[in-house]
C-alpha positions in Angstrom: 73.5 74.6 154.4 74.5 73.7 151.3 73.0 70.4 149.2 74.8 69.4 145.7 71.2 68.5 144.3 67.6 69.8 144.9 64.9 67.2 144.3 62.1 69.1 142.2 59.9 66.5 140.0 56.9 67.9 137.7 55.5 65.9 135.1 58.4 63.7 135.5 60.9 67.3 134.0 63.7 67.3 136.3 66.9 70.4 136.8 69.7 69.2 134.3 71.6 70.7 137.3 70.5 72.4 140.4 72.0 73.6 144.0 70.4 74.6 146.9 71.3 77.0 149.9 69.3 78.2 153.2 70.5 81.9 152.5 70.4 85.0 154.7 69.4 87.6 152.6 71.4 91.0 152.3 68.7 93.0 150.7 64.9 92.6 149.9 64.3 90.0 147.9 60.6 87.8 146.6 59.4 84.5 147.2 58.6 82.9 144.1 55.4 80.9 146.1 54.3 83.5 147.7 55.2 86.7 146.3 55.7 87.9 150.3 59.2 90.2 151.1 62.3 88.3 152.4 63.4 91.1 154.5 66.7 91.4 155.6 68.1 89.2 157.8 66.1 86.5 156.9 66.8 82.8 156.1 65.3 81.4 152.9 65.9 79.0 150.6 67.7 79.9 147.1 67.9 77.4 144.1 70.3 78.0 141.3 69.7 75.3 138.1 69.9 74.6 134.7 66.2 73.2 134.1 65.6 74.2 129.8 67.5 77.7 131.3 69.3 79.0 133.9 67.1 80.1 136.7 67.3 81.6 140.3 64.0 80.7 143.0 64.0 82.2 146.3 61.7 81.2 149.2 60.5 82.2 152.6 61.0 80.1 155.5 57.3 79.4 155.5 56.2 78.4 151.9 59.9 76.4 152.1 58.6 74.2 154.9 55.1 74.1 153.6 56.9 72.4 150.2 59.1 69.9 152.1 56.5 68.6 154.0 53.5 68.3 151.7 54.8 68.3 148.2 55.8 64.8 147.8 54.7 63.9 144.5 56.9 66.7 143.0 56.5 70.3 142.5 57.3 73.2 140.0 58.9 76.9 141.4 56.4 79.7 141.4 53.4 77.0 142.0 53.2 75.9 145.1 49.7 77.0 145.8 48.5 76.5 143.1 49.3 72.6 143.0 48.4 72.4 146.9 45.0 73.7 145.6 45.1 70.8 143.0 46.1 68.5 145.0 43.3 69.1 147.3 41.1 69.0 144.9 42.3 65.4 144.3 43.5 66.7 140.6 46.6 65.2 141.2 48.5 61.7 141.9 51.1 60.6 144.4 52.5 57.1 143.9 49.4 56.4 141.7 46.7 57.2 144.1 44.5 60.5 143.9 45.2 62.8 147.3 43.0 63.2 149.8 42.7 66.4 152.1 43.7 64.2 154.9 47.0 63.4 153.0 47.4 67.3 153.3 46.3 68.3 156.1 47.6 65.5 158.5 51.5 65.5 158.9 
């Protein structure tokens, strides 16, 4: 699946450009959330873009759909748990109003 745009939002700082894939990988590769092995075989989601550099994100399956559900107020690559932590600690807004763990843990 291919998508001309990937919608990534942190402190309102945006990809200049930026293309996403579900992937099947061909060798090992890392999730950038994570840091678990994308064996091959597996499907996982790659990100090319032009944020202030070129950059490359791969991730599992798992921290992928963890991200597209619960990260609506915007995320960066490489911190997914780390804002999920934050946000559950109600250090962080979504449409102006502080989360709550029921916001998280409620689909």
């Amino acid at each position: 699946m291919f998508e001309a745009c990937c919608c990534v939002d942190y402190s309102d700082i945006g990809p200049d450009l930026c293309r996403t894939e579900t992937r099947r990988a061909a060798k090992e590769h890392y999730c950038c959330e994570c840091g678990a092995t994308i064996h091959v075989g597996e499907r996982h989601e790659y990100v090319t873009g032009k944020w202030d550099y070129w950059s490359t994100f791969r991730t599992c399956a798992p921290c992928a759909a963890v991200r597209n559900d619960r990260m609506s107020c915007g995320w960066a690559y490489g911190r997914l748990w780390e804002d999920m932590r934050d946000c559950l600690g109600g250090h962080c807004d979504c449409d102006d109003e502080p989360c709550t763990c029921d916001d998280w843990l409620c689909p």
